[in-house]
LOZADREN-949289 format. One record per residue (C-alpha): residue number from 1; x, y, z; residue in three letters. Coordinates in steps of 0.2 Angstrom, whole numbers. Layout:
residues N
NODE	resi	x	y	z	resn
NODE	NUM	X	Y	Z	ALA;
...
***
This chain:
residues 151
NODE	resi	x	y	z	resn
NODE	1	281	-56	-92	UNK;
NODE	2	272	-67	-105	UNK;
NODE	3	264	-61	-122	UNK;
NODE	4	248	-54	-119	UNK;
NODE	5	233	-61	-124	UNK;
NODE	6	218	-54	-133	UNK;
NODE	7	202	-59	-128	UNK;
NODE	8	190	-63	-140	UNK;
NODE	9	171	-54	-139	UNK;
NODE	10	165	-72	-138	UNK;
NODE	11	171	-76	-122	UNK;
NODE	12	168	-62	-114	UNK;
NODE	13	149	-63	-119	UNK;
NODE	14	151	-82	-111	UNK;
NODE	15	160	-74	-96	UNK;
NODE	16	145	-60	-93	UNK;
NODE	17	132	-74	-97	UNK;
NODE	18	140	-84	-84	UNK;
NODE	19	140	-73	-69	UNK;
NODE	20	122	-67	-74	UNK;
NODE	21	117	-85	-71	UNK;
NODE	22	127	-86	-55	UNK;
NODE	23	118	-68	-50	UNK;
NODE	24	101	-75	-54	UNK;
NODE	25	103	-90	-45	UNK;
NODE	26	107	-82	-30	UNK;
NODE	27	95	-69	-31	UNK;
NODE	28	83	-84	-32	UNK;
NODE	29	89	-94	-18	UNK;
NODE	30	90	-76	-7	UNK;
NODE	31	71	-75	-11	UNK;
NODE	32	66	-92	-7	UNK;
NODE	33	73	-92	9	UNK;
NODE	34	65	-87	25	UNK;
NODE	35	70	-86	41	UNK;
NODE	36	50	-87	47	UNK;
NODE	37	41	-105	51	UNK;
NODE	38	30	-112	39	UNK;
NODE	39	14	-108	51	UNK;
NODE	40	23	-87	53	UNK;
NODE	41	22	-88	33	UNK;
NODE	42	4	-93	33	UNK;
NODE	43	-1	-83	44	UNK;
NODE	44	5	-69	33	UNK;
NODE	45	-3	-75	16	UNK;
NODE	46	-20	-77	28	UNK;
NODE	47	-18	-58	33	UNK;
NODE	48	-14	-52	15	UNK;
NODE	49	-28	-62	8	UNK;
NODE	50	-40	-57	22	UNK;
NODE	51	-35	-37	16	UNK;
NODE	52	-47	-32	2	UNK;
NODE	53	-40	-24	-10	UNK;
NODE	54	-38	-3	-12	UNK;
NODE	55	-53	5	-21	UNK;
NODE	56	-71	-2	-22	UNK;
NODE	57	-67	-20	-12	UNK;
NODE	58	-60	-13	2	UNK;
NODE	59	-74	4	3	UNK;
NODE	60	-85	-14	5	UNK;
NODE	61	-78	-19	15	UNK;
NODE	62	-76	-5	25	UNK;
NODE	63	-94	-2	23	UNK;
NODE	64	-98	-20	30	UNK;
NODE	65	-89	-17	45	UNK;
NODE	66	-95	2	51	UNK;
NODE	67	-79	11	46	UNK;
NODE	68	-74	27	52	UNK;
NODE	69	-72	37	35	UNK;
NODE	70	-57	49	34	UNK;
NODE	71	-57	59	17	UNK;
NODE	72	-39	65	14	UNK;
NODE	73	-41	76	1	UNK;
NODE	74	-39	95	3	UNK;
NODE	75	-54	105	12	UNK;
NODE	76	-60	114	-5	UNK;
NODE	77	-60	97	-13	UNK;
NODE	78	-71	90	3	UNK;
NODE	79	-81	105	1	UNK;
NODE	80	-84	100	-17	UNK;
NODE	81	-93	84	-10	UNK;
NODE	82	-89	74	2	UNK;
NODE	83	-94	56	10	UNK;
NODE	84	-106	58	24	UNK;
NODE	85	-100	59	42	UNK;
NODE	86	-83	58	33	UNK;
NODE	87	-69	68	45	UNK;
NODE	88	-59	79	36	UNK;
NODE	89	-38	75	39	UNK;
NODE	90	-28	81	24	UNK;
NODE	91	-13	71	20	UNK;
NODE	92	-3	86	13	UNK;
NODE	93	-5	97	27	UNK;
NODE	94	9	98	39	UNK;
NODE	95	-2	94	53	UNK;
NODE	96	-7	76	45	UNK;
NODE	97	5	66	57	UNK;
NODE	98	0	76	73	UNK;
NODE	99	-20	73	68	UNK;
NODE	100	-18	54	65	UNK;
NODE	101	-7	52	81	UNK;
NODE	102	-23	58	89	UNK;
NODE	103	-35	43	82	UNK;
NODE	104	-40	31	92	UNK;
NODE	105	-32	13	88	UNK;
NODE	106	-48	2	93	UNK;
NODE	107	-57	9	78	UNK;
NODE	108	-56	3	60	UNK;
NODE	109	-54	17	47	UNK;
NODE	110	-55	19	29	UNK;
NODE	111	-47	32	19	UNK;
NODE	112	-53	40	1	UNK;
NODE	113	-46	52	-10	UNK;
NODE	114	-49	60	-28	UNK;
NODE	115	-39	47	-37	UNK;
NODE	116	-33	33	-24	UNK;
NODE	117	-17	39	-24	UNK;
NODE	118	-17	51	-7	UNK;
NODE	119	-28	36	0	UNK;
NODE	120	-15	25	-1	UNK;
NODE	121	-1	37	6	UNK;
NODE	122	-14	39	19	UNK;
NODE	123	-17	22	23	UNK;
NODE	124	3	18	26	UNK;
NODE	125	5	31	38	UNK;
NODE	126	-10	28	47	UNK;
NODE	127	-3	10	49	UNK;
NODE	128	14	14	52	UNK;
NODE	129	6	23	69	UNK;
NODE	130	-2	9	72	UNK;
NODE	131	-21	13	65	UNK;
NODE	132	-32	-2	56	UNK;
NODE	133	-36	5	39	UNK;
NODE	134	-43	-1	23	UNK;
NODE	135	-39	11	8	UNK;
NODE	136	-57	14	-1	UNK;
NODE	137	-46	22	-17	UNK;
NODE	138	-56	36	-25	UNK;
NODE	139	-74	44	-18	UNK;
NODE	140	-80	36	-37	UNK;
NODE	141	-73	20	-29	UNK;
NODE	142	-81	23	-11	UNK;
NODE	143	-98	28	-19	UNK;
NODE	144	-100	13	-31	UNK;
NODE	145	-99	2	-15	UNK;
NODE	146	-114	12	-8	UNK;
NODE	147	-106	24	4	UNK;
NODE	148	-120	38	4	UNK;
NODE	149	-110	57	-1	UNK;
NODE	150	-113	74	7	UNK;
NODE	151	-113	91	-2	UNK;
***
């Protein structure tokens, strides 16, 4: 066997900052690729733009359309105050995926909560089974957009 040689702090740092500029490269190339057609990526960046966003936009939205109103939030908080003709399906009860299993898929819904956060849960699942739904984000959100509330 030869002598040994020491490696010098400095090329190791030239080493690591080589195969970080490798690793970003192809992180880079990985992310610019697409197995979809130019007219499949359109179609997409159409359907996200044509999606308001959570909260006030999409309550709107939802309002312009006639929106079946679904308010997820526990039955004490929809007792508290509610939107009006809102249905009651709470996203942290057990039966939550048996109730929205139920829903009928020709109808646009829009979901609320207290802060957004249980709306946009909500909202996944609802369209993971198939549901259209805009997430209206907070009642405050819903209300500023000119849904009318309940006591």
């Amino acid at each position: 066997m030869g002598p040994q040689r020491s490696t010098s702090p400095r090329t190791v740092r030239r080493v690591v900052g080589a195969m970080a500029v490798v690793a970003a490269g192809l992180l880079v190339a990985a992310g610019c690729s697409s197995s979809s057609s130019g007219a499949d990526a359109a179609s997409v960046a159409e359907s996200e733009a044509a999606t308001p966003a959570a909260g006030e936009a999409s309550a709107r939205a939802a309002l312009d359309q006639g929106a079946t109103v679904v308010d997820v939030r526990t039955p004490e908080e929809f007792a508290a105050g509610h939107i009006e003709g809102a249905a009651l399906i709470d996203v942290q009860d057990p039966s939550f995926a048996d109730e929205i299993a139920g829903l009928d898929d020709s109808v646009t819904y829009v979901v609320y909560c207290r802060s957004g956060n249980r709306s946009a849960a909500a909202a996944a699942q609802m369209e993971a089974v198939g549901l259209t739904v805009l997430d209206g984000g907070a009642l405050e959100d819903m209300t500023a957009a000119g849904w009318p509330t309940a006591a």
